[in-house]
Each structure stands twice: as C-alpha cells, then as structure tokens.
Backbone atoms as SQL, in Angstrom:
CREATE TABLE atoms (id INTEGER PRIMARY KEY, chain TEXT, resi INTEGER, resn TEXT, atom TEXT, x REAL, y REAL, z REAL);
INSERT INTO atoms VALUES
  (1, 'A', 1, 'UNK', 'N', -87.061, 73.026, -92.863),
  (2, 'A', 1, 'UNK', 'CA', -85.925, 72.959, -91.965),
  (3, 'A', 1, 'UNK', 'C', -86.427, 72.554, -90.576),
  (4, 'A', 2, 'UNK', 'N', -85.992, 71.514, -90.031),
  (5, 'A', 2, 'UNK', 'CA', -86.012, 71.125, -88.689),
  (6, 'A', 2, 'UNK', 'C', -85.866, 72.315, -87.485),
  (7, 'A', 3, 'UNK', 'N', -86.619, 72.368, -86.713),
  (8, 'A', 3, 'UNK', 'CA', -86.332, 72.869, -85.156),
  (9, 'A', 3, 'UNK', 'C', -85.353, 72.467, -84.394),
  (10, 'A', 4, 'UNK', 'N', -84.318, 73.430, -84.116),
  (11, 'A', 4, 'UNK', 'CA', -83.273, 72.571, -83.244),
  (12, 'A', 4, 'UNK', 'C', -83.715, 72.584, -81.536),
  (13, 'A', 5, 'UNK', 'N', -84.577, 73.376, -81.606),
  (14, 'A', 5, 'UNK', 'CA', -84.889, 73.293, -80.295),
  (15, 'A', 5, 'UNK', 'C', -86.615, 72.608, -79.860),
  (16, 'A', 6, 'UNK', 'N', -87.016, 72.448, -78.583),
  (17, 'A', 6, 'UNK', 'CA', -88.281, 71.474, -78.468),
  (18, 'A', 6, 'UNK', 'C', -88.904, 73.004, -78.189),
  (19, 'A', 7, 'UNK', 'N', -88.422, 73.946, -77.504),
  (20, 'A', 7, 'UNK', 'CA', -88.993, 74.945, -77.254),
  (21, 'A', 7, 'UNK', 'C', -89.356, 74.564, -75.462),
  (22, 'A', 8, 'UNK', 'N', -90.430, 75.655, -74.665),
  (23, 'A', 8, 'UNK', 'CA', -89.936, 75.660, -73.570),
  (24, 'A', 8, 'UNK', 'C', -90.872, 74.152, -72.891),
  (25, 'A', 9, 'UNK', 'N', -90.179, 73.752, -71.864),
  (26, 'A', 9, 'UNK', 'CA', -91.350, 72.652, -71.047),
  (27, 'A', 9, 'UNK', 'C', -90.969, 72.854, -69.661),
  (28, 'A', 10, 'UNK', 'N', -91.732, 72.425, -69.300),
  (29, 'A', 10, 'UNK', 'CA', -91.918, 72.239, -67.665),
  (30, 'A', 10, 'UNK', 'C', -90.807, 71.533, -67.141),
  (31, 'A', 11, 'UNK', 'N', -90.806, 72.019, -66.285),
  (32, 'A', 11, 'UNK', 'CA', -89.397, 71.310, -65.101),
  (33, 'A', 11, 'UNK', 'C', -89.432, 70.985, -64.115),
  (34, 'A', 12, 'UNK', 'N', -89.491, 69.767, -63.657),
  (35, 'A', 12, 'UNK', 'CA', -90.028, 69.214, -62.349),
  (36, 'A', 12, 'UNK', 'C', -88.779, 69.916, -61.129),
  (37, 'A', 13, 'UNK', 'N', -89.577, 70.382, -60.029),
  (38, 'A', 13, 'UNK', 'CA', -88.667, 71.289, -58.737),
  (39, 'A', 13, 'UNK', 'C', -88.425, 70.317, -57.901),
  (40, 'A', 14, 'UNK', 'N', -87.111, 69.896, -58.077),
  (41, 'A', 14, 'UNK', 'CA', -86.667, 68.803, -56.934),
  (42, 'A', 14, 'UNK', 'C', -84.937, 69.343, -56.723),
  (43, 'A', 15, 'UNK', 'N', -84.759, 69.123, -55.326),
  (44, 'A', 15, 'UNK', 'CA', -83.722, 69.643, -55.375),
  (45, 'A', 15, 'UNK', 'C', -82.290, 68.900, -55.490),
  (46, 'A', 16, 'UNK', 'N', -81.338, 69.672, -55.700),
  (47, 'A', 16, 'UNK', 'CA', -80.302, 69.031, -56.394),
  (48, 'A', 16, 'UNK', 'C', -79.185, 67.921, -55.852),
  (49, 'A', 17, 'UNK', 'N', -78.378, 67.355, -56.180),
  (50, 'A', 17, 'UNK', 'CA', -77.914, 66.553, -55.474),
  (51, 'A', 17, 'UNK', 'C', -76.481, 66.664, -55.323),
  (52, 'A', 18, 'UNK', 'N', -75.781, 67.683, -56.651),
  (53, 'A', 18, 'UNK', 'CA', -74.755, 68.055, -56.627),
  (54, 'A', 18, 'UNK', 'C', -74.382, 69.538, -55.766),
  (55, 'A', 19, 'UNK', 'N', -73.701, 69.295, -55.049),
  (56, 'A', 19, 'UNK', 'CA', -73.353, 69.925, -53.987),
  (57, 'A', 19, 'UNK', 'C', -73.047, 71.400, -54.526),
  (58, 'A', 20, 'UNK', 'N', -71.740, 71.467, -55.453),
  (59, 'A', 20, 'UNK', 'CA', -71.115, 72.709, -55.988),
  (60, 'A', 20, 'UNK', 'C', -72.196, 73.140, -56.993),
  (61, 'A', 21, 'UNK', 'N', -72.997, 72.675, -57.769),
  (62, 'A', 21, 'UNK', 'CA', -74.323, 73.307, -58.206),
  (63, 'A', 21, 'UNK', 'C', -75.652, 74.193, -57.620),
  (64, 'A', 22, 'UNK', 'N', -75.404, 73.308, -56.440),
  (65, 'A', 22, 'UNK', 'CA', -76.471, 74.233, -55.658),
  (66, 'A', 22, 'UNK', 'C', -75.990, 74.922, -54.698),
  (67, 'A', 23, 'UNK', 'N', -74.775, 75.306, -54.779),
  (68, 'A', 23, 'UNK', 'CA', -74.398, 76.557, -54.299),
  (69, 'A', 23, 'UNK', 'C', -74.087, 77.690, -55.240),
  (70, 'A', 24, 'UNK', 'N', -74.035, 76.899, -56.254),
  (71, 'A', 24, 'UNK', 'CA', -73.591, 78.602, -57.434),
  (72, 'A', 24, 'UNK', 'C', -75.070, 78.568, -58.246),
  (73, 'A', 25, 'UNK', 'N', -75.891, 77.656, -57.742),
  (74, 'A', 25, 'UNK', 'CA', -77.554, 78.406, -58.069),
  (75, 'A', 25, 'UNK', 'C', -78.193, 79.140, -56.721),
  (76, 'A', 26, 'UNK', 'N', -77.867, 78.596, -55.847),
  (77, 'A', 26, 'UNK', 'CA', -78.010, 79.356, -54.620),
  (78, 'A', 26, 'UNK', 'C', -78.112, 80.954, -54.559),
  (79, 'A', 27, 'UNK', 'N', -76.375, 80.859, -54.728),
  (80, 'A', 27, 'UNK', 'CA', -75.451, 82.247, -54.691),
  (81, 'A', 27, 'UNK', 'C', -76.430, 83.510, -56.106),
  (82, 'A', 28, 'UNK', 'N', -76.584, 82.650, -57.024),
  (83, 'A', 28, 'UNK', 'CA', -77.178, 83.607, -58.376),
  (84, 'A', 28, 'UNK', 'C', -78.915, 83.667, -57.636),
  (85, 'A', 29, 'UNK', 'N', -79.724, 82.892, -56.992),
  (86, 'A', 29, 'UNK', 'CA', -80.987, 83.570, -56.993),
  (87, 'A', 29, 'UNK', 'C', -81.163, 83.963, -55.746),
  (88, 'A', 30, 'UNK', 'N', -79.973, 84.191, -54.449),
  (89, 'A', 30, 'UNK', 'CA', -79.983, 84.648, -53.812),
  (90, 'A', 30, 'UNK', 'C', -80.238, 86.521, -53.930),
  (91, 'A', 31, 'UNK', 'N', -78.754, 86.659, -55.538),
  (92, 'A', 31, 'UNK', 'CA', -78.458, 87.832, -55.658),
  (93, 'A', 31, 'UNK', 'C', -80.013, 88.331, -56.743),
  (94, 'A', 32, 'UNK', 'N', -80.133, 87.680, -57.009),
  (95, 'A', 32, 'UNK', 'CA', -81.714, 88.260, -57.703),
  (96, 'A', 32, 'UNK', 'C', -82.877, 88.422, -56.698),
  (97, 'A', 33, 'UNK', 'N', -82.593, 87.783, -55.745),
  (98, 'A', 33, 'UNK', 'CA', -83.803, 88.080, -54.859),
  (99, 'A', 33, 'UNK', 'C', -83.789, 89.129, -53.577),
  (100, 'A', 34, 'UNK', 'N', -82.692, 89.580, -53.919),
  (101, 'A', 34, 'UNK', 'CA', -81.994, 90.401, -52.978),
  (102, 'A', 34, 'UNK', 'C', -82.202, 91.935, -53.807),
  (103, 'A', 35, 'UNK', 'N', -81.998, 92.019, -54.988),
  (104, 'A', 35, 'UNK', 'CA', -82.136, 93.011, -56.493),
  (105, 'A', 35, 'UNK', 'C', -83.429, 92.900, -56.407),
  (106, 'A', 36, 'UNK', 'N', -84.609, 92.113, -56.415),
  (107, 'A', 36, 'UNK', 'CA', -85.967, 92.529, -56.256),
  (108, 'A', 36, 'UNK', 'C', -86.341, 93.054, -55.430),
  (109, 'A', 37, 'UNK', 'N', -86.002, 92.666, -54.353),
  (110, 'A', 37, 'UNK', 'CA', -86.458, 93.179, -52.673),
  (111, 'A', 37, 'UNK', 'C', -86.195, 95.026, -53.031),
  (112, 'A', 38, 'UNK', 'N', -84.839, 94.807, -53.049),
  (113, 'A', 38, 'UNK', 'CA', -84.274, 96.894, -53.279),
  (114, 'A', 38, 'UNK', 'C', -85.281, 97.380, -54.457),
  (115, 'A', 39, 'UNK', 'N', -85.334, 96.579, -55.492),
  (116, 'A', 39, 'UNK', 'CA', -86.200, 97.705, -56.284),
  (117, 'A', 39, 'UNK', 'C', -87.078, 97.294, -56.111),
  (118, 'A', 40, 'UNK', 'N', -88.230, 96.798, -55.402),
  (119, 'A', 40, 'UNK', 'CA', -89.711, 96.975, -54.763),
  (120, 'A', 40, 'UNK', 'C', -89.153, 98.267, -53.502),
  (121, 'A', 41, 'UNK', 'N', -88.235, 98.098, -52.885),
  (122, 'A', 41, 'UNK', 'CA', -88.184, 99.188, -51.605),
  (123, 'A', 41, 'UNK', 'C', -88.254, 100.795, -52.198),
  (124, 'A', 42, 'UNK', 'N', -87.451, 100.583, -53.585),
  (125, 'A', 42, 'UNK', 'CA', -87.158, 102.081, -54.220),
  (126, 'A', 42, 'UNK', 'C', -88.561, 102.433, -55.020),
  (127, 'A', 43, 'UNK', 'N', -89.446, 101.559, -55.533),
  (128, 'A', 43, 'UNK', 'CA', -90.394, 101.492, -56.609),
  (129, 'A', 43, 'UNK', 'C', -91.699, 101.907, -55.588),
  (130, 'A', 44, 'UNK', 'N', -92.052, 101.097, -54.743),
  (131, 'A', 44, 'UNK', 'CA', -93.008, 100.993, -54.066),
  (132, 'A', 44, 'UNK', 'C', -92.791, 101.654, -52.492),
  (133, 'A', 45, 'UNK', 'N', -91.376, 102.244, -51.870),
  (134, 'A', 45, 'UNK', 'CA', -91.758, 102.528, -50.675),
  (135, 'A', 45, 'UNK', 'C', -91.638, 101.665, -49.985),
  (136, 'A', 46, 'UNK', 'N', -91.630, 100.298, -49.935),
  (137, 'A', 46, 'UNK', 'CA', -91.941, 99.031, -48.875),
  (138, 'A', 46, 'UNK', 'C', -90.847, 98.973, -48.031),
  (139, 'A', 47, 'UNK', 'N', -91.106, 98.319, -47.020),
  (140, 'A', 47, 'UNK', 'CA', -89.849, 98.272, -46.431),
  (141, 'A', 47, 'UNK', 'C', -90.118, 96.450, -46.173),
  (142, 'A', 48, 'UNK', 'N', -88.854, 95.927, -46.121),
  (143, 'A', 48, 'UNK', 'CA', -88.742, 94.424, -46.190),
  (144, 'A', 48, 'UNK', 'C', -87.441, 93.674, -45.443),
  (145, 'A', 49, 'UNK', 'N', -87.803, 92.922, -45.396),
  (146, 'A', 49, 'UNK', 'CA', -86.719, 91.679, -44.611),
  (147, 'A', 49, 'UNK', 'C', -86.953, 90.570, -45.103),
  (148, 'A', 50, 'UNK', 'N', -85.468, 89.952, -45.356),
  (149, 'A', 50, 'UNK', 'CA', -85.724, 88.957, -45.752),
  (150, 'A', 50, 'UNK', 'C', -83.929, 88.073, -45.050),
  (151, 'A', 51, 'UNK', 'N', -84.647, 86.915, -44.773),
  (152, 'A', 51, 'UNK', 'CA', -83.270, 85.978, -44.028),
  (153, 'A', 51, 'UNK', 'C', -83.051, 85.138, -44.692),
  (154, 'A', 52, 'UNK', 'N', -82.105, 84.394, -45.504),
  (155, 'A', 52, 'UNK', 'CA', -81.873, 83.194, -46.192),
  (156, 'A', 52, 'UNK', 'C', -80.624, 82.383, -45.511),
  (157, 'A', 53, 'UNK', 'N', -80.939, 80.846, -44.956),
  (158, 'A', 53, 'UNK', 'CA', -79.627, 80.758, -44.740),
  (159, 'A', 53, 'UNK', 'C', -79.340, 79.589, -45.862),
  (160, 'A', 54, 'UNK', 'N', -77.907, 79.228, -46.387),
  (161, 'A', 54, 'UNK', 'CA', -77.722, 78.612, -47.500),
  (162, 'A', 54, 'UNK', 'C', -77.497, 77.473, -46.976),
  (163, 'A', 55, 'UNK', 'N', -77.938, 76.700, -48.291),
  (164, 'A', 55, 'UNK', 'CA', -78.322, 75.012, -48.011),
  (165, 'A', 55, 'UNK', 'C', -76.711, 74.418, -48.095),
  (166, 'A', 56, 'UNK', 'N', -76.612, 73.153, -47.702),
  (167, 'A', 56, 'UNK', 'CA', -75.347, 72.634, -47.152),
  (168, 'A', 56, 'UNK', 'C', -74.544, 72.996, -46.209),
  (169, 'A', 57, 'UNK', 'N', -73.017, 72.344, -46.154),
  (170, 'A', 57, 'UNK', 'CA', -72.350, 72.285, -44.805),
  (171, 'A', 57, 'UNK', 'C', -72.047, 73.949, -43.987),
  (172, 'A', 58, 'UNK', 'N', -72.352, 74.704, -45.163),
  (173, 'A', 58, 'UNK', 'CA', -71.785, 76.458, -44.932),
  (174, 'A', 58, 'UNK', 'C', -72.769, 76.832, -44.207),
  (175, 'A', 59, 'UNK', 'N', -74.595, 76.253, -44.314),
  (176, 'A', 59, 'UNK', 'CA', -75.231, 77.029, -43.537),
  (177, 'A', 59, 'UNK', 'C', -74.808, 78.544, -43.137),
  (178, 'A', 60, 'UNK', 'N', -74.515, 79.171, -43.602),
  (179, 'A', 60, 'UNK', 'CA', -74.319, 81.162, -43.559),
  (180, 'A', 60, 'UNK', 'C', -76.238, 81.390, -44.013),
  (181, 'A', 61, 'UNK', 'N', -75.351, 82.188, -43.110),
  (182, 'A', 61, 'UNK', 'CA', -77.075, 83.337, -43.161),
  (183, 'A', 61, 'UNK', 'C', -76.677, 84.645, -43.885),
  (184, 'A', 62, 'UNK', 'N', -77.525, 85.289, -44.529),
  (185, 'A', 62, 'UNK', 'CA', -77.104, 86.026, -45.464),
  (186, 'A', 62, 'UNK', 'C', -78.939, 87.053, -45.310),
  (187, 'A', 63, 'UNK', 'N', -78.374, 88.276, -45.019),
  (188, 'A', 63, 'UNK', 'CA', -80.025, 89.186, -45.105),
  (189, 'A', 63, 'UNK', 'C', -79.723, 90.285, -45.718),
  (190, 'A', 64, 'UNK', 'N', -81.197, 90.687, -46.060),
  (191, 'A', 64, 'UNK', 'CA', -81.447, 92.027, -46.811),
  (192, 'A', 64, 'UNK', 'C', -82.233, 92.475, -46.103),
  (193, 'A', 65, 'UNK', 'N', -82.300, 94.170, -45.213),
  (194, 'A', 65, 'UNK', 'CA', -83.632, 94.817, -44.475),
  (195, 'A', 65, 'UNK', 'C', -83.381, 95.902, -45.230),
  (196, 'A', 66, 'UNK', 'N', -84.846, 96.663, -45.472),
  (197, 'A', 66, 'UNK', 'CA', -84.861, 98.470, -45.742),
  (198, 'A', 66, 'UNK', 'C', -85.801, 98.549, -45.130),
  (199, 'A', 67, 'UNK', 'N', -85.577, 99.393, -43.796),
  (200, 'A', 67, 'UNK', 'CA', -84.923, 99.969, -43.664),
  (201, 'A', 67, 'UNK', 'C', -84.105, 99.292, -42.675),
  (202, 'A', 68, 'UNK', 'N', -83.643, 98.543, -41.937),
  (203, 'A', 68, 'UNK', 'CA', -82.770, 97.753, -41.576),
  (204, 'A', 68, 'UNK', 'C', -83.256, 96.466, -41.024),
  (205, 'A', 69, 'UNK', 'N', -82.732, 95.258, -41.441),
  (206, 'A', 69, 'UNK', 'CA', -83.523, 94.062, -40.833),
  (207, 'A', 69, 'UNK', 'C', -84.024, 93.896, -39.109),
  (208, 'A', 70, 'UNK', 'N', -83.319, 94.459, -38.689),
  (209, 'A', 70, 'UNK', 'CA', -83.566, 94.264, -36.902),
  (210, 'A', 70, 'UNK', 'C', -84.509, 95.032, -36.419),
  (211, 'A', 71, 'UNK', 'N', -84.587, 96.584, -37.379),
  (212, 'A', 71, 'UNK', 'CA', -85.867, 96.983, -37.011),
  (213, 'A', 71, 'UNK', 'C', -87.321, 96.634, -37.403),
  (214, 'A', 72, 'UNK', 'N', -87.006, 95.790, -38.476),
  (215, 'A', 72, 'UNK', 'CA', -88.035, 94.948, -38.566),
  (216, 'A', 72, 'UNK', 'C', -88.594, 94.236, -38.201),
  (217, 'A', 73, 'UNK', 'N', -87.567, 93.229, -37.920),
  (218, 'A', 73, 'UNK', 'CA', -87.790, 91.839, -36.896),
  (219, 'A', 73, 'UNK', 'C', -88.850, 91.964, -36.054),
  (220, 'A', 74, 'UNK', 'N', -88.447, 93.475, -35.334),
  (221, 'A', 74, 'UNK', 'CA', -88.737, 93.925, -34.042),
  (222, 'A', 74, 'UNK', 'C', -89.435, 93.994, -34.072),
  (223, 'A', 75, 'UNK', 'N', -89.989, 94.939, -35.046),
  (224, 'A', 75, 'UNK', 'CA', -91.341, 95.531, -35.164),
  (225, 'A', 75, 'UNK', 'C', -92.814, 94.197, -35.955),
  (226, 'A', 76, 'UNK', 'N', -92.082, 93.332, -36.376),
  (227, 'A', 76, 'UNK', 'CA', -93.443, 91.971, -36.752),
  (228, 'A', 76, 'UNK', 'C', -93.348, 91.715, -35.596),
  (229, 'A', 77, 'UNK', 'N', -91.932, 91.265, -34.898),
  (230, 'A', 77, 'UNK', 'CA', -92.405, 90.757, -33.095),
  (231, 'A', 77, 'UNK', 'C', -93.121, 91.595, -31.901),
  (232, 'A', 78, 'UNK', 'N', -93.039, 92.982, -32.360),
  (233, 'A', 78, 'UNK', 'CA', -94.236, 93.535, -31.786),
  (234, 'A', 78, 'UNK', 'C', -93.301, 94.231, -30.325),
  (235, 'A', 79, 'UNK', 'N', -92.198, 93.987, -30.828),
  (236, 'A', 79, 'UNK', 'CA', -91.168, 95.065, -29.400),
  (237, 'A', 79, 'UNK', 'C', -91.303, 96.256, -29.842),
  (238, 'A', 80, 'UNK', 'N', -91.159, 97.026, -28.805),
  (239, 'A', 80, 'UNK', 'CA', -91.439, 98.519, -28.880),
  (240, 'A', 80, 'UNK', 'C', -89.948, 98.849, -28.781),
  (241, 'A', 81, 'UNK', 'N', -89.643, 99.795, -29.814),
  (242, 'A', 81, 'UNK', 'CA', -87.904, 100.643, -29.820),
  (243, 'A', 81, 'UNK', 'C', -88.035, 101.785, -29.585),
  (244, 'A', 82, 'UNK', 'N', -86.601, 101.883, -28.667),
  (245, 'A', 82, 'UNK', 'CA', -87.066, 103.391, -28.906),
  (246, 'A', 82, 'UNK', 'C', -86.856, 103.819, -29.875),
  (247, 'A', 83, 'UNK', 'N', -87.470, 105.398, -30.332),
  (248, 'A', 83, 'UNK', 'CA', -87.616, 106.183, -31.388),
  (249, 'A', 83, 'UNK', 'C', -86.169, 106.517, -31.784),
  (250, 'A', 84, 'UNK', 'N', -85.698, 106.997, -32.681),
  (251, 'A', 84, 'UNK', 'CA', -84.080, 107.585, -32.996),
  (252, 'A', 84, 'UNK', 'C', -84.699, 109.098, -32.827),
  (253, 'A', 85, 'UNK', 'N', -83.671, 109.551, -33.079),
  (254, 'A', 85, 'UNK', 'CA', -83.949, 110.798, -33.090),
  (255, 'A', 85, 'UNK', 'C', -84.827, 111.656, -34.248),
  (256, 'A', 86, 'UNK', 'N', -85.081, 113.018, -34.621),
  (257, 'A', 86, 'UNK', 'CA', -85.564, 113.261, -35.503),
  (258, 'A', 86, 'UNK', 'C', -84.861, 113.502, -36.362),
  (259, 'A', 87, 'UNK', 'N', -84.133, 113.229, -36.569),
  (260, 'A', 87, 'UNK', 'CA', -83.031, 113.372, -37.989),
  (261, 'A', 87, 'UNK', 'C', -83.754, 111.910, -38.727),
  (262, 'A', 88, 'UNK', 'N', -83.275, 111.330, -37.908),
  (263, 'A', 88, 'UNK', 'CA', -84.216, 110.289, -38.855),
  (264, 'A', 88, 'UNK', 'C', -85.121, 110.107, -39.776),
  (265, 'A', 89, 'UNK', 'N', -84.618, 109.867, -41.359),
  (266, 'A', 89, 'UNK', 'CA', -85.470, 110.206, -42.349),
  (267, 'A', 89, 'UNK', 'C', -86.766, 109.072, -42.289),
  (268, 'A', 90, 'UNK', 'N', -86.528, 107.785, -41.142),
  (269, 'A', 90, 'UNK', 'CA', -88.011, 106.732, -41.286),
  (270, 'A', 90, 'UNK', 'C', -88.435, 106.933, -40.135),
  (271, 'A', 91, 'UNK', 'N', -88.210, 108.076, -39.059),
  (272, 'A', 91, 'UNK', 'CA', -88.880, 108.099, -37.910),
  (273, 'A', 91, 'UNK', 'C', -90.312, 108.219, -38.118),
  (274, 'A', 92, 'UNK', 'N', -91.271, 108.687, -39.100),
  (275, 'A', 92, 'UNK', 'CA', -92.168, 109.644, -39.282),
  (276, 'A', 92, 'UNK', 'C', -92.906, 107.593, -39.989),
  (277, 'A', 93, 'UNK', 'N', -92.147, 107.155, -40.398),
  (278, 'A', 93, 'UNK', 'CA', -92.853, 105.603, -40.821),
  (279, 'A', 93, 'UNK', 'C', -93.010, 104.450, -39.598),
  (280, 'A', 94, 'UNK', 'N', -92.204, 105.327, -38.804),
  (281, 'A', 94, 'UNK', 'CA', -92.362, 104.237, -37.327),
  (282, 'A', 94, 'UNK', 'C', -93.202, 104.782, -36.321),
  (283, 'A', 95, 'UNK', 'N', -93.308, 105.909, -36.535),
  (284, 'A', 95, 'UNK', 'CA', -94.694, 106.597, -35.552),
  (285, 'A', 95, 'UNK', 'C', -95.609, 106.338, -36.305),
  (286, 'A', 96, 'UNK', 'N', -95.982, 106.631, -37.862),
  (287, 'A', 96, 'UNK', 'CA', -97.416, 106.247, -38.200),
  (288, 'A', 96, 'UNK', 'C', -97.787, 104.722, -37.950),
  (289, 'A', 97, 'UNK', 'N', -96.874, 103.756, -37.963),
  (290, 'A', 97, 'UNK', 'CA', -97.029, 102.605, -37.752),
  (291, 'A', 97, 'UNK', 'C', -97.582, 102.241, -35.883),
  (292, 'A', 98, 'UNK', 'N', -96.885, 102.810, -35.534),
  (293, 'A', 98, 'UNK', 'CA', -97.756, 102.688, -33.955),
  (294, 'A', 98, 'UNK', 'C', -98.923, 103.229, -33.830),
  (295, 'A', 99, 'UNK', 'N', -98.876, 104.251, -34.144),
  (296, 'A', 99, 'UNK', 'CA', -100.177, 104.896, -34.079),
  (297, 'A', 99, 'UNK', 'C', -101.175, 103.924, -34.603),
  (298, 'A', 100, 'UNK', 'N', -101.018, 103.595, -35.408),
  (299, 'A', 100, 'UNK', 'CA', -102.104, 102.970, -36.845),
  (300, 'A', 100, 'UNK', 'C', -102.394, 101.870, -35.574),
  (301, 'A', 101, 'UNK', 'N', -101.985, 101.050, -35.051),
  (302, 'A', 101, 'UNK', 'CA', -102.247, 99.481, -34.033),
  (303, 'A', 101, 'UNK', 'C', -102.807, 100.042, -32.614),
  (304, 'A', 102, 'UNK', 'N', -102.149, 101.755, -32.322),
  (305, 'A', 102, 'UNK', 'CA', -103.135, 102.132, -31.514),
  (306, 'A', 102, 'UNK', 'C', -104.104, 102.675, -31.572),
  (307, 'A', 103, 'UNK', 'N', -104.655, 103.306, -32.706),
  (308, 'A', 103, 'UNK', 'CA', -106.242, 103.181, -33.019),
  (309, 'A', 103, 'UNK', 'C', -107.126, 102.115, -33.360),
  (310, 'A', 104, 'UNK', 'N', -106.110, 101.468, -33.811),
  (311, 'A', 104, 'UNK', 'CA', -107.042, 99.605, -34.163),
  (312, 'A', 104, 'UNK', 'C', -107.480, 98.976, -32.551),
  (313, 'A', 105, 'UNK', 'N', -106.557, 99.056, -31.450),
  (314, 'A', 105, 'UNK', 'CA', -107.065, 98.492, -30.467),
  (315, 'A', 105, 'UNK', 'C', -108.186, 99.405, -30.279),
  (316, 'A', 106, 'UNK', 'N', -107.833, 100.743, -29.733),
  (317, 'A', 106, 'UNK', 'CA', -108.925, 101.656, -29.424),
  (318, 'A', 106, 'UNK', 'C', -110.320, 101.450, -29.678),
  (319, 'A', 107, 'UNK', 'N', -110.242, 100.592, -31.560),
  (320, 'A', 107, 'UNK', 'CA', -111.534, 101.139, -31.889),
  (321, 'A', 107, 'UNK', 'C', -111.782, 99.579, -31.497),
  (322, 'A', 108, 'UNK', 'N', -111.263, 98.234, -31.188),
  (323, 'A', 108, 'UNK', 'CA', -111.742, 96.872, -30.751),
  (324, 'A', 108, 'UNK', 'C', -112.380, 97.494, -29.356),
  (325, 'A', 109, 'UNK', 'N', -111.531, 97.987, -28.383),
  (326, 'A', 109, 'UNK', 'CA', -112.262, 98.087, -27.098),
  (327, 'A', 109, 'UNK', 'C', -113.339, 99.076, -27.393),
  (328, 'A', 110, 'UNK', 'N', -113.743, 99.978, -28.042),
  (329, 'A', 110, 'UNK', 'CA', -115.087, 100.667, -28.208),
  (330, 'A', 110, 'UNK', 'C', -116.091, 100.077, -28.348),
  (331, 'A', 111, 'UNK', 'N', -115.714, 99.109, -29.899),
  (332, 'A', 111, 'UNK', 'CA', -116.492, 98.196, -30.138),
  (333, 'A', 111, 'UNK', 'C', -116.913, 96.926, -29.208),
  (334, 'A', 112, 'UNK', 'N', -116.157, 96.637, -27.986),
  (335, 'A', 112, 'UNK', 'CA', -116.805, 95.675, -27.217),
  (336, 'A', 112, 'UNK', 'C', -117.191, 96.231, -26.293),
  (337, 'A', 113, 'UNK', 'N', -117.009, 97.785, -26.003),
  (338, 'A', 113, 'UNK', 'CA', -117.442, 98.212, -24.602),
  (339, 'A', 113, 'UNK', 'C', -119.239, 98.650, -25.176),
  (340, 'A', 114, 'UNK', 'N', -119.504, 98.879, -26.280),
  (341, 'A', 114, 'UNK', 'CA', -120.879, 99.390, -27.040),
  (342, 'A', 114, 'UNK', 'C', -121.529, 97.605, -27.344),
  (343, 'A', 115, 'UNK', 'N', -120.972, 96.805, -27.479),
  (344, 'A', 115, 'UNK', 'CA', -121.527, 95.436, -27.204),
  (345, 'A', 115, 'UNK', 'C', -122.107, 94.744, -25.771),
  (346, 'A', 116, 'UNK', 'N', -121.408, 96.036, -25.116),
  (347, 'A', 116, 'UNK', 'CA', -122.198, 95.218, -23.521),
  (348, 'A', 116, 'UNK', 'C', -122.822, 96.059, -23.263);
C-alpha cells in the first residue's frame, strides 16, 4: 500500500505575502508565545517581558510582563524605582536584585583599588 503522505520536510522561513494569513498566524503564535512565557514564570520563577508589535497596517503592540512589564523595562534600563511597600509579594526579588549589582561594583572597585 502506498504512503499518502511524504512525511515531514523542511520549510523554507520567508515571510508571507497574504495579508489576512499573517495575521491569523500572527494572532495564534503570538498566543503560544505568550502561554510559554507564563508557564516558564510559574515553572521556573522567571520573571519576563516580552513586546511584540504586529506586522502590517494595525502595527498594535501587544505585551506580556511577570511581574509587570514596566518594572522590567526599568529595571534592564537600569532606573532605580521606588520600592512598593512590604506587602509586596516581589519586593524581596527587587531588593535581592540591587543588592546583587551592588556587591558586583563593590567587589570591581576592590579589585582595582588592590591593582594599584
């Protein structure tokens, strides 16, 4: 009996030309990549950001942060926030995180002040 199928092959990544296609492939691996991000955040703890804006005339921006995208932003751009209060169940992930960059400088200037 014949194979009705070739089975799997490679697929050259070029992007599409039909407009309403690549928005309802868009829209579907947007929502999968949005479903990975949360369960790496729930699985692993991570916290993440991610910005997509969609291709064609709609250009919309569309994000996912845990624990919220802006405090993220902030924090790769290296602005200092203030703290929330202590109710805050990620306050205790935003102080170890400062801390952690202020012992890293600490120990650079040791290390160049024991170099001279």
């Amino acid at each position: 009996m014949a194979r009705l199928s070739r089975g799997r092959k490679k697929v050259e990544i070029v992007k599409m030309k039909n407009e309403s296609n690549m928005q309802v492939t868009f829209s579907k691996h947007r929502a999968g990549l949005f479903k990975k991000a949360s369960e790496l955040c729930t699985l692993c703890g991570a916290e993440i950001a991610i910005v997509v804006f969609s291709p064609g005339k709609a250009n919309k921006v569309y994000s996912f942060g845990h624990p919220s995208v802006e405090l993220l932003v902030d924090r790769f751009l290296g602005r200092d926030l203030p703290l929330r209060n202590d109710d805050d169940r990620h306050n205790h992930l935003i102080r170890a995180q400062r801390n952690s960059g202020q012992r890293g400088l600490n120990k650079e200037v040791m290390d160049m002040q024991e170099s001279f």
